[in-house]
KEFIGU-331531 format. One line per 4 residues: their letters; for each residue x, y, z of N, C-alpha, C, CB. Coordinates in Angstrom, 1 decimal. Each point is the difference from the previous one (the first is absolute). Last residue first. Glycine has a CB too. Example, Ala and Ser with C-alpha at 12.3 -4.5 7.8 and 13.67 -1.06 7.14 Angstrom:
REM residues 2
sa	12.8 -2.2 7.1 0.9 1.1 0.0 -0.8 1.1 0.8 1.2 -0.6 -2.2 | -0.9 -5.1 2.1 -0.9 1.2 0.0 0.9 1.2 0.0 -1.9 -1.2 1.2
//
This chain:
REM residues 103
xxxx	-6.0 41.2 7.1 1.7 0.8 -0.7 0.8 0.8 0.3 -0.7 -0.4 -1.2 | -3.1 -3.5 2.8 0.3 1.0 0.3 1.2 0.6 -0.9 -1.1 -0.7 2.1 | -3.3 -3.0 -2.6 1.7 0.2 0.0 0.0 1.4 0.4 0.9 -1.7 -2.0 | -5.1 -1.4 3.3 0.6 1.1 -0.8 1.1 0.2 0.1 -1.6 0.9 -0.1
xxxx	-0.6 -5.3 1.3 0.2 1.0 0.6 0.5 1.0 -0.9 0.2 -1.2 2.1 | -4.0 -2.5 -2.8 1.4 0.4 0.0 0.3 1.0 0.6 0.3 -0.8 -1.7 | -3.7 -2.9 4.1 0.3 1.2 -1.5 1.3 0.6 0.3 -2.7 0.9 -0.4 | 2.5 -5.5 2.5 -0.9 1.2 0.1 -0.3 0.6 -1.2 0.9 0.4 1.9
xxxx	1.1 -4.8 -1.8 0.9 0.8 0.1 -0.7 1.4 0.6 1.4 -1.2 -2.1 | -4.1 -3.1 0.1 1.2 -0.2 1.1 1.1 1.0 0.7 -0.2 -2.0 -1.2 | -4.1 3.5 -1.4 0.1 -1.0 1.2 0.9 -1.0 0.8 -1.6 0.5 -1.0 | 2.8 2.5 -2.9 -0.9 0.8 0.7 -0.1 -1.0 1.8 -1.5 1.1 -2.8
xxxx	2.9 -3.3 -1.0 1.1 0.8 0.4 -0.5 0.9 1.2 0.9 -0.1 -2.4 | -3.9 -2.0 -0.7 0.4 -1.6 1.3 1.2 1.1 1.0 0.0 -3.2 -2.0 | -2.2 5.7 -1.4 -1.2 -0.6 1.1 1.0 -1.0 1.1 -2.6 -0.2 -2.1 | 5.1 1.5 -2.0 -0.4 1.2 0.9 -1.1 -0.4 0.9 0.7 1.8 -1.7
xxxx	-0.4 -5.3 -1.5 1.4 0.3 0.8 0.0 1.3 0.9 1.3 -1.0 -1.9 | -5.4 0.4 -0.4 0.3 -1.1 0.6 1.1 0.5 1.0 -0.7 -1.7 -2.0 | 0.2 4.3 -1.7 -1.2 0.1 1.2 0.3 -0.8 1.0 -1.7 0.3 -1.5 | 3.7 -1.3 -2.2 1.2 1.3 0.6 -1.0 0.4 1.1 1.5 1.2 -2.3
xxxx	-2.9 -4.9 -1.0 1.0 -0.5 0.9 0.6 1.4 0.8 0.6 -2.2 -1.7 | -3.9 3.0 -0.9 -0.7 -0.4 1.1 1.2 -0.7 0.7 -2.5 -0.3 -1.1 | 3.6 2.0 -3.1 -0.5 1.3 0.8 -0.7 -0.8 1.6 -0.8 1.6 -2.7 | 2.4 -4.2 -0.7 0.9 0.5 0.2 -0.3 1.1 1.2 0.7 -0.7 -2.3
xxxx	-3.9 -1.7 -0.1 0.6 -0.8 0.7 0.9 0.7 1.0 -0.2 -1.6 -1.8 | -1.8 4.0 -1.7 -0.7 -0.8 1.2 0.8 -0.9 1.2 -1.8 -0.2 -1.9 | 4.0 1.6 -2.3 -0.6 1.0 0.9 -0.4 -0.2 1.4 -0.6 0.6 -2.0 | 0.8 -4.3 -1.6 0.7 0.2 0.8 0.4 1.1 0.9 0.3 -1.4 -1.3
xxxx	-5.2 0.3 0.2 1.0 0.3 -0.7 1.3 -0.4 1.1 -1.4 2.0 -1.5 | -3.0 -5.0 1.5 0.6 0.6 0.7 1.3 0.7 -1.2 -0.9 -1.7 2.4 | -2.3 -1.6 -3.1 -0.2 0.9 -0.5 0.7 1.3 0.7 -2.0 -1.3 -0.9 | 2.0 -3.9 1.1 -0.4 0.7 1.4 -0.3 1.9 -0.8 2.2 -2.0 2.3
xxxx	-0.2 -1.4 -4.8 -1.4 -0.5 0.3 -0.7 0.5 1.0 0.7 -1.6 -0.8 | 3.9 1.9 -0.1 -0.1 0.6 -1.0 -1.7 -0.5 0.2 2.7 0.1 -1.5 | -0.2 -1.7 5.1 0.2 1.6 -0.3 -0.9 0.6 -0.8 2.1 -0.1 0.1 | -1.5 -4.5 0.6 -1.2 0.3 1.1 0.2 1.8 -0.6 0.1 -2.4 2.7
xxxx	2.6 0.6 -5.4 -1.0 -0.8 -0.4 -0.9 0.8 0.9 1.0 -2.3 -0.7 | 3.4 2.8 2.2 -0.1 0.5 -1.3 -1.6 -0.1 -0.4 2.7 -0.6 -0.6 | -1.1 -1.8 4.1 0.1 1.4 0.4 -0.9 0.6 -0.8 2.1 0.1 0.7 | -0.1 -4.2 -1.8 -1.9 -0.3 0.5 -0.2 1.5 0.2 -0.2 -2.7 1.6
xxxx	4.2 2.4 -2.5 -0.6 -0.7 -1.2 -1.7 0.3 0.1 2.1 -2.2 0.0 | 1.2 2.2 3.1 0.1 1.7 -0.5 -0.7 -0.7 -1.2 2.5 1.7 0.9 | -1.3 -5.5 1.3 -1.0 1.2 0.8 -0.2 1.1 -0.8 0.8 -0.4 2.3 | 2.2 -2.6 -4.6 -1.8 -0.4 0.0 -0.7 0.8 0.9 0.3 -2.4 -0.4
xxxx	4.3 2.8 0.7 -0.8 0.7 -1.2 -1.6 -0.7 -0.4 2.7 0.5 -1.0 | -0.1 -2.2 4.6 0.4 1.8 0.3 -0.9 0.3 -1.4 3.1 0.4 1.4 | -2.8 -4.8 -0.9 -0.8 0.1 0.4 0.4 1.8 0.4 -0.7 -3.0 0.4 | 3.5 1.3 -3.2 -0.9 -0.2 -0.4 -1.2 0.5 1.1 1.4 -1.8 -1.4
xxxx	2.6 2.0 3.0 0.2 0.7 -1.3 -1.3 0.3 -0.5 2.2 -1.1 -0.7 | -0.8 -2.4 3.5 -0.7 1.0 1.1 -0.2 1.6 -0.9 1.6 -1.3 2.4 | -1.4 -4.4 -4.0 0.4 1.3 0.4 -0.4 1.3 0.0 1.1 -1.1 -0.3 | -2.7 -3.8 2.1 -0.2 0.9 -1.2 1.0 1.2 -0.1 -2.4 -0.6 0.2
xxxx	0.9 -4.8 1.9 0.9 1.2 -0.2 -0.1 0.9 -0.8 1.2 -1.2 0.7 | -3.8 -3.1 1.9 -0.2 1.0 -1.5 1.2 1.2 0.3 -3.2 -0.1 -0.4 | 1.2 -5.5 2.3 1.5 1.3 0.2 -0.1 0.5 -0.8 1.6 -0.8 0.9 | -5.7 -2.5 1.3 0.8 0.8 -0.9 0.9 0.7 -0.2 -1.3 -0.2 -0.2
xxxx	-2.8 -1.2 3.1 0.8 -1.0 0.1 1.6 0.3 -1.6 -2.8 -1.6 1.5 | -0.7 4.3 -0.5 -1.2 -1.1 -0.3 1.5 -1.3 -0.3 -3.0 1.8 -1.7 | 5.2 2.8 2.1 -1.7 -0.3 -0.1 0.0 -1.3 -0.8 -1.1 2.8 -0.1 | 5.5 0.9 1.8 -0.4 -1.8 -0.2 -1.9 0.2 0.1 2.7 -1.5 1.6
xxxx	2.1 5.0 -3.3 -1.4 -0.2 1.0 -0.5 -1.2 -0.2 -0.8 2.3 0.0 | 5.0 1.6 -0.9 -0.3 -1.4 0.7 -1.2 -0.2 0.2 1.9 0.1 1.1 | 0.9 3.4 -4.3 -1.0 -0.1 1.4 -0.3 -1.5 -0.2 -1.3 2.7 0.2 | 6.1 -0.3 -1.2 -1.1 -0.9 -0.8 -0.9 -0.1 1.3 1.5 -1.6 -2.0
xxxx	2.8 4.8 0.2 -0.6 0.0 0.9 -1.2 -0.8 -0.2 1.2 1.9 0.6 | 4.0 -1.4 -3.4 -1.8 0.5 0.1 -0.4 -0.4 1.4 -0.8 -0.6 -2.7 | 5.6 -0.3 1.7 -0.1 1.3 1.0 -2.1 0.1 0.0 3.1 1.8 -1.1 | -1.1 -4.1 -3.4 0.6 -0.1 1.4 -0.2 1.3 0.6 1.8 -1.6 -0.5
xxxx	-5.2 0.4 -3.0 1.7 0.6 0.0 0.5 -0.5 0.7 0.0 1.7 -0.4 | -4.9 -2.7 -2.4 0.5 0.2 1.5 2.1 -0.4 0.1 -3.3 -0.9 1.0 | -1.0 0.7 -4.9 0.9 1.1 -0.2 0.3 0.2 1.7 -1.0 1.3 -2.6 | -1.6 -4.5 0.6 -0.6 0.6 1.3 1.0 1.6 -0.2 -0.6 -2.8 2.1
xxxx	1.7 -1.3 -4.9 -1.8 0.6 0.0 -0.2 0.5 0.8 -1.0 -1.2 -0.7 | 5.3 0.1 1.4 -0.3 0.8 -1.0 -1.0 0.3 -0.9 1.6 -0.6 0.3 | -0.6 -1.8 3.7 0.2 1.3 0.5 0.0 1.0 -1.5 1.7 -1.1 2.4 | -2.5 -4.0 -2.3 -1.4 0.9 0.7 0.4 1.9 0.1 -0.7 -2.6 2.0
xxxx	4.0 -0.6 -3.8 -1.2 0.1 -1.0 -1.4 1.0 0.7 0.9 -2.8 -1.0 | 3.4 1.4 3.1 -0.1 0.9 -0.6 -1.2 0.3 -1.2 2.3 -0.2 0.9 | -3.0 -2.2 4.3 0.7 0.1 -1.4 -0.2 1.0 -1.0 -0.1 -1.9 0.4 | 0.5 1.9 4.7 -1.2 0.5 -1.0 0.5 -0.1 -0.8 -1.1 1.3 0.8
xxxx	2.6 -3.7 3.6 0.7 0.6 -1.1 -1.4 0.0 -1.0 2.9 -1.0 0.5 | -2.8 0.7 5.4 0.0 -0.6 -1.3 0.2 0.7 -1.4 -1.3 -1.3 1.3 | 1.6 0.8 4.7 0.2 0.7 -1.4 -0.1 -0.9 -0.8 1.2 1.5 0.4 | -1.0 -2.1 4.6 -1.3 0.0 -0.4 0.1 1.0 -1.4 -1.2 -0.5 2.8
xxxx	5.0 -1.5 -0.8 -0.6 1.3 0.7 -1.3 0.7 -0.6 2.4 0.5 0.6 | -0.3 -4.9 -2.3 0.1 -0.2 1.7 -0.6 1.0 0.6 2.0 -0.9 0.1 | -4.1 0.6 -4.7 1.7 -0.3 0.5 -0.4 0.0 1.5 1.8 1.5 -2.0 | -5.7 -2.7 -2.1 0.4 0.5 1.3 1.2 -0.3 0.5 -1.9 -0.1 0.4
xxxx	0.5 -0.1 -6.1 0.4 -1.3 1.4 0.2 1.6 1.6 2.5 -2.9 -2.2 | -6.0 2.5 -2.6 1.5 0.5 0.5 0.3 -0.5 1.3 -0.1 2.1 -1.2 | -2.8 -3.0 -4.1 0.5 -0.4 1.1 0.9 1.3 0.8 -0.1 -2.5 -1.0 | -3.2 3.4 -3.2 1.0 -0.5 0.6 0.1 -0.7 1.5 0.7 1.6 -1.7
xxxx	-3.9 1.2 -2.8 0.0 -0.4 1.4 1.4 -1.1 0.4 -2.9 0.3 -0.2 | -0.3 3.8 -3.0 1.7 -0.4 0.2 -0.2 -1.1 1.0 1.5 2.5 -0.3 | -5.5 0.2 -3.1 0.2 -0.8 1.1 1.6 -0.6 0.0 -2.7 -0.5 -0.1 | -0.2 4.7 -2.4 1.1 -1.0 -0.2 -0.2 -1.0 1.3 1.8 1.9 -1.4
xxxx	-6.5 0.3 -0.4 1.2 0.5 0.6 1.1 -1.0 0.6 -1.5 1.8 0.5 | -3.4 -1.3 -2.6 1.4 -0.2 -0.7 1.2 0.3 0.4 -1.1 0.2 -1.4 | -2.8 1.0 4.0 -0.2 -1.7 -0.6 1.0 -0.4 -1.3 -2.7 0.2 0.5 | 2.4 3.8 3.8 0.5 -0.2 -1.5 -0.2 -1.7 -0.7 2.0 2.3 0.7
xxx	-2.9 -0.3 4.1 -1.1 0.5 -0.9 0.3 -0.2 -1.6 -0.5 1.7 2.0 | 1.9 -5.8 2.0 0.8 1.4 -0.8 -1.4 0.6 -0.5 2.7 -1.0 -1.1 | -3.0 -2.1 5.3 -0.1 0.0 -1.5 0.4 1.3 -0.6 -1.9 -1.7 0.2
//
């Protein structure tokens, strides 16, 4: 069930080709704003074919990112500063410690 209770509904027929393809009418590709070349995630639940493009669900993550971010009270500082801890900890332990340059 959609979270949007006013939200457009399209629905059509499409016929399965010999090499298991089918044509996304242009009506769907232009509510969806999908190009040639886009990239569409595939997923079936509760008996179901949901395609989504891969556009969309890229920006809905950084969506959610954003949200768990700005609620987490975390500066981007913070953030920033603990990602360079991190990386030098994992570097450290996969690589040794650095070795000093010689000049």
């Amino acid at each position: 069930m959609s979270d949007n209770v006013n939200a457009r509904m399209i629905m059509t027929k499409a016929v399965v080709r010999a090499r298991r393809q089918i044509t996304i009418p242009a009506e769907f590709c232009e509510e969806l704003n999908i190009r040639t070349g886009d990239e569409l995630i595939l997923e079936v639940r509760d008996g179901k074919l949901r395609m989504t493009p891969a556009r969309k669900v890229a920006l809905d993550a950084l969506t959610e990112l954003n949200r768990l971010f700005q609620e987490s009270g975390i500066t981007e500082e913070e953030l920033l500063a603990s990602g360079r801890r991190i990386r030098s900890q994992l570097t450290r332990e996969r690589y040794g410690r650095r070795q000093k340059r010689s000049v």
